[in-house]
C-alpha positions in Angstrom: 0.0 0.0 0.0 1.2 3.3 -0.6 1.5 5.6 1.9 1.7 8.7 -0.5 -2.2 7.9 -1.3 -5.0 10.5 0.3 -6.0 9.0 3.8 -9.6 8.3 2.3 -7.8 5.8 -0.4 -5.7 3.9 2.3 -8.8 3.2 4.1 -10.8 1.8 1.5 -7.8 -0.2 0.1 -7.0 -1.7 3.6 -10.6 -2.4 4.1 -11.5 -3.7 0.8 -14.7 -1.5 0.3 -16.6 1.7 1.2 -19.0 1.3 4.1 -20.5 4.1 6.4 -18.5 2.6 9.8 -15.0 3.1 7.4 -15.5 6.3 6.7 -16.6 7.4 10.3 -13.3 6.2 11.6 -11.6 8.0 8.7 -13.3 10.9 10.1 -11.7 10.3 13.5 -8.4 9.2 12.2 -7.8 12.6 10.4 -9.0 14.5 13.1 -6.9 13.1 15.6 -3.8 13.8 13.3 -5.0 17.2 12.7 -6.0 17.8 16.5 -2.8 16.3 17.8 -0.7 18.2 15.3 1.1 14.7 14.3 2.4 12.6 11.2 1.0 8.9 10.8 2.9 6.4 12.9 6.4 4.8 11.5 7.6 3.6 15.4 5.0 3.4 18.5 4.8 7.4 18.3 1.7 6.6 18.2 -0.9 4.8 20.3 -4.4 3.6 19.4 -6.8 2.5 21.9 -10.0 0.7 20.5 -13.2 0.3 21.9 -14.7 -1.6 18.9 -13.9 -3.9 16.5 -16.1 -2.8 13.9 -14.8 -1.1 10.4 -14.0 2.1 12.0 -10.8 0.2 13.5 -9.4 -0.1 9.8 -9.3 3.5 8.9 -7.1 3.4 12.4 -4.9 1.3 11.0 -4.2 2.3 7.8 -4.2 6.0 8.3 -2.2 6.8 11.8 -0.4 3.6 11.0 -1.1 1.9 14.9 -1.5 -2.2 14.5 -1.6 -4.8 16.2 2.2 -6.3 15.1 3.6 -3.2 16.0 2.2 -2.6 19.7 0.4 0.1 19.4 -3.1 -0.3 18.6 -5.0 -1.6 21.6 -8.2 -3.4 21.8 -10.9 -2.9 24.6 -14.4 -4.9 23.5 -16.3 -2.1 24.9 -18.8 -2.5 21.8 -18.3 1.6 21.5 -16.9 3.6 18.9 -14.8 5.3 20.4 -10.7 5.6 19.9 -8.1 7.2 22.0 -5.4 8.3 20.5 -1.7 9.4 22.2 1.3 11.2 21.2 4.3 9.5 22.7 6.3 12.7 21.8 3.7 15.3 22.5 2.6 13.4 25.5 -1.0 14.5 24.9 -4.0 12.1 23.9 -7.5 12.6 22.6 -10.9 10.5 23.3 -13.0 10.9 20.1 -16.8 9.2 20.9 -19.2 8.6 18.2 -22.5 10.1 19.2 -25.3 8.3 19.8 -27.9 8.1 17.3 -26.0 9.9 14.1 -28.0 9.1 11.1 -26.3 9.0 8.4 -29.2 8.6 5.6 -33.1 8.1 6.2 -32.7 4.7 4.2 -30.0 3.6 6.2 -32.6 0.6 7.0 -33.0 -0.2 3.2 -28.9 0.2 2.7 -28.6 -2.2 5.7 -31.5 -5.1 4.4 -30.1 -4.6 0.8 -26.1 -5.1 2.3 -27.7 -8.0 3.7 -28.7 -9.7 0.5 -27.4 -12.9 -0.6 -27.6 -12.8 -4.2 -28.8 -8.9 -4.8 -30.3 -8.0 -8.6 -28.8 -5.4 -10.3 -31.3 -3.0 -9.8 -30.7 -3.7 -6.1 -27.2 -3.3 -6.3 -27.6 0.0 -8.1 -30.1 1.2 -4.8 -27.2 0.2 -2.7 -25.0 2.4 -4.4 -26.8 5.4 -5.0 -27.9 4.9 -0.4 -24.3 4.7 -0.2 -23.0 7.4 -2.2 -25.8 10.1 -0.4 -24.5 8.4 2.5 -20.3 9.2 1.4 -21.1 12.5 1.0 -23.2 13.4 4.3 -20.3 11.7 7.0 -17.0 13.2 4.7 -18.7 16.7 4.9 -20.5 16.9 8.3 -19.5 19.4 10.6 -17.2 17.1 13.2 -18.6 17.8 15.7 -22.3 16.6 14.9 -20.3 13.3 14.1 -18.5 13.0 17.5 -17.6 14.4 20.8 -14.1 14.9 22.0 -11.7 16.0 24.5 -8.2 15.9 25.5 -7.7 13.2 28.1 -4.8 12.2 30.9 -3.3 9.1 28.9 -0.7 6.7 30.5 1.5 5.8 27.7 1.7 1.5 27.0 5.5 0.7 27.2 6.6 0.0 23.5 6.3 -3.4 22.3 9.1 -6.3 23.6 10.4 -9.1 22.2 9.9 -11.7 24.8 10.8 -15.4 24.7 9.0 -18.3 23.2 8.4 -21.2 25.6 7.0 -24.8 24.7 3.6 -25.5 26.4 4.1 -28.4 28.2 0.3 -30.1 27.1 0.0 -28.5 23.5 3.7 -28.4 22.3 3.0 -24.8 20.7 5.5 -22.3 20.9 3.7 -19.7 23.5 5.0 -15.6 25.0 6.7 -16.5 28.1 4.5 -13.9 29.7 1.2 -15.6 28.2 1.8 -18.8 30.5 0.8 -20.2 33.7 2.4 -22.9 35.7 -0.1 -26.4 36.2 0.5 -29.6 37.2 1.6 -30.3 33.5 4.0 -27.5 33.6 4.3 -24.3 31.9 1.3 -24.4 29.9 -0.4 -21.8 27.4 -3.4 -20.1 28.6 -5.4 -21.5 26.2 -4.7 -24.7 27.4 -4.9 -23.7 30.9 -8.7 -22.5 29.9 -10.0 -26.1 28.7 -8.4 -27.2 32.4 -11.0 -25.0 33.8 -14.1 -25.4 31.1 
């Protein structure tokens, strides 16, 4: 991917298509570069912390550059949009909270039943695309702040990510994190083994 594209064209390309969820995290991704006065992420300057895992979370990736290999993009399964974003260098961090009840289109319940379809016609699949596109247009040009509410937060900074040591679960054989292991009767074991001790 090229990171010389417009922020819009990462996200879709990372995502694989346009959808109304994408393009509200694109929303908060470039605000949070703008707000924080920062460059996408290259090493950890950067911290993302997730409280969805809904499409929202790809614009995250793709634009300010935080994922998962690198560290710096953390997941809380809050079942919330909202994203917290940090500046290891500026030591400041934002909360941006998609507000409840946004509508983005009146037909958004025909866009979501015909997104739904199985095997759509093509007249269908035309509908889809014209909800979508009056949809495009009403999130990429609302004012922010009918989108989300924000503010600057107290953020304690993750450490950056660690190499640790790979360990052999003693019941599974896998190759485990050191630090992802617990001690049993069998050994050191992995914690996913050390979960079906317990189910």
């Amino acid at each position: 991917m090229c990171k010389n594209m417009p922020p819009l064209e990462l996200a879709i390309q990372f995502h694989g298509h346009i959808c109304p969820g994408l393009l509200m995290g694109v929303r908060a991704a470039e605000f949070a570069l703008e707000k924080l006065a920062v460059d996408p992420d290259v090493d950890e300057e950067l911290v993302a912390v997730v409280e969805t895992d809904s499409c929202g979370v790809d614009a995250i990736q793709s634009i300010l550059g935080c994922t998962f290999g690198k560290g710096n993009l953390i997941f809380k399964d809050f079942g919330k949009n909202v994203y917290t974003i940090g500046s290891r260098e500026k030591n400041r961090a934002i909360r941006i909270a998609q507000r409840y009840g946004v509508k983005f289109s009146p037909d958004w319940p025909r866009y979501k039943a015909l997104a739904d379809l199985k095997s759509p016609s093509q007249e269908e699949l035309r509908e889809k695309e014209s909800i979508l596109g009056a949809m495009f247009e009403k999130v990429m040009t609302m004012p922010f702040e009918e989108l989300f509410k924000w503010e600057e937060v107290a953020f304690e900074m993750p450490g950056k990510a660690q190499i640790v040591e790979t360990v052999q679960c003693q019941k599974c054989g896998e190759g485990v994190m050191k630090t992802r292991t617990v001690t049993s009767g069998d050994g050191i074991i992995c914690l996913s083994c050390a979960a079906s001790e317990v189910a």
